[in-house]
N, C-alpha and C positions, 0 to 999 in steps of 0.2 A: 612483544609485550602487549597485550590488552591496554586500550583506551580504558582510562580512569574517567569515572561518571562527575560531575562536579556535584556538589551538595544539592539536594533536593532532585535533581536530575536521577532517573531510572532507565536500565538498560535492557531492550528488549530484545532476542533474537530467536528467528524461528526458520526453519528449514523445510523444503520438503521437495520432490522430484516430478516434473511435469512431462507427462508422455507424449512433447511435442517435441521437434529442433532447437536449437536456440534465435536463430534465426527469428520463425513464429511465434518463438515467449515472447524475445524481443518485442516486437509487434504488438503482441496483444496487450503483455503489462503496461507499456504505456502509449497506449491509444486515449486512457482517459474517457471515454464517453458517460457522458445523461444517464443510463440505463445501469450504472455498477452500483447503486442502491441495491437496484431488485435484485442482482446476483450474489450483495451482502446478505439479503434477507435487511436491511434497513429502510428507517426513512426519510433520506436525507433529499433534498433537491442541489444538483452538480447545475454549476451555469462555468461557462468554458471561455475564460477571460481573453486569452493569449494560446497560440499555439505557434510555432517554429519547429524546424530538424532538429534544433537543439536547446527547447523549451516550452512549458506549457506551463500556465496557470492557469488555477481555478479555481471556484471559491463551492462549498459544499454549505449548506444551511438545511436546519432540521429541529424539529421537535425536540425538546431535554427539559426533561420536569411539569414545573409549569411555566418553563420559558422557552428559549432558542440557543440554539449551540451554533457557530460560526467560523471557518475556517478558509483559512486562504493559504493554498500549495503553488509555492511554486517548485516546478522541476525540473532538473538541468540533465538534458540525455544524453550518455555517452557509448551509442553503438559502437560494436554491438551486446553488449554485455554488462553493461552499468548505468545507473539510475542514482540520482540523490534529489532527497525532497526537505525543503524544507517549511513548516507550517505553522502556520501562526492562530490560533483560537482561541477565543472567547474562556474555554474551557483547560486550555491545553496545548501546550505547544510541541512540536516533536522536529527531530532532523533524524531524517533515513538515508541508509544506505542498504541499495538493493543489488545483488548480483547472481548474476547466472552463470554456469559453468557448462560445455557441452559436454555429455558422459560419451563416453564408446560407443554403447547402445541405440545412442539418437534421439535417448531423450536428455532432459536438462535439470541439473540443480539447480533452486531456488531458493537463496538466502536473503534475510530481513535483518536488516541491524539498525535499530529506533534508537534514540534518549529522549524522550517525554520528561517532562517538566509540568506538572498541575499548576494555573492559575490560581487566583485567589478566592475564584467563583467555583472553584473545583472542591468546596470543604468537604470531605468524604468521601470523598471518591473512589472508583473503584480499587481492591487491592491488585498485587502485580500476579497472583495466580488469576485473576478473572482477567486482567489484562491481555495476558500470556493466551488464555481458552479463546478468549475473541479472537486474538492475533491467529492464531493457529487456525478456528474455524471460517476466518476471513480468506487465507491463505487455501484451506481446503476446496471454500466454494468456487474461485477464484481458477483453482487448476482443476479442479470438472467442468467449468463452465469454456477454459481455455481448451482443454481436451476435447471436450466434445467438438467447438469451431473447429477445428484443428482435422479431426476427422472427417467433419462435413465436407472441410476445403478438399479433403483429398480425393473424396467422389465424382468433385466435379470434374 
């Protein structure tokens, strides 16, 4: 039976198939680095609180409006094949669940499963079709950027 969203809570999930192992999804979804702005296409600054085998924090701060957006992830990792995050923002709070599946082929399914909840500073905020377009085009940049690594690694 599907998890029920609680009031004001939205559920977001998005799919899609990475032409690596699952092994190297592993890996690369959550390595977490400095640099996954620029592979959002955003402009957030990541500072990388805490890391462990089975934990990372870090907090993401950025431009919004005419103020600052603020967020602190933490994420609890369960190789090889599962991730949950939960986030706390200024703007927005979310708890994910992320999973990978190894396909036959050798590459991997990639699934997202959010509940976001807008803050109080959030009035107006995006709807969940614009939501959903970012999610998706997050996800896309995300598995050409891990694709391409992926390929690089195998040259060498």
């Amino acid at each position: 039976m599907p998890r029920r969203s609680p009031r004001g809570v939205r559920h977001f999930h998005v799919e899609t198939t990475f032409r690596a192992p699952i092994d190297f999804a592993f890996r690369w979804c959550t390595d977490y680095r400095p640099d996954d702005a620029k592979i959002e296409k955003d402009h957030y600054t990541r500072r990388i609180l805490s890391r462990s085998s089975r934990q990372v924090v870090y907090q993401d701060l950025g431009p919004h409006g005419k103020g600052w957006f603020l967020n602190q992830q933490t994420v609890g990792l369960h190789p090889p094949d599962h991730w949950h995050a939960e986030s706390v923002g200024n703007y927005r709070t979310w708890s994910i669940d992320y999973r990978l599946r190894a396909l036959p082929d050798g590459t991997t399914r990639f699934s997202f499963d959010g509940w976001r909840r807008a803050t109080a500073l959030a009035e107006g905020g995006p709807s969940r079709s614009e939501v959903t377009a970012n999610l998706r085009q997050i996800w896309y940049r995300f598995g050409r950027a891990l694709e391409k690594e992926y390929r690089r690694s195998r040259r060498r």
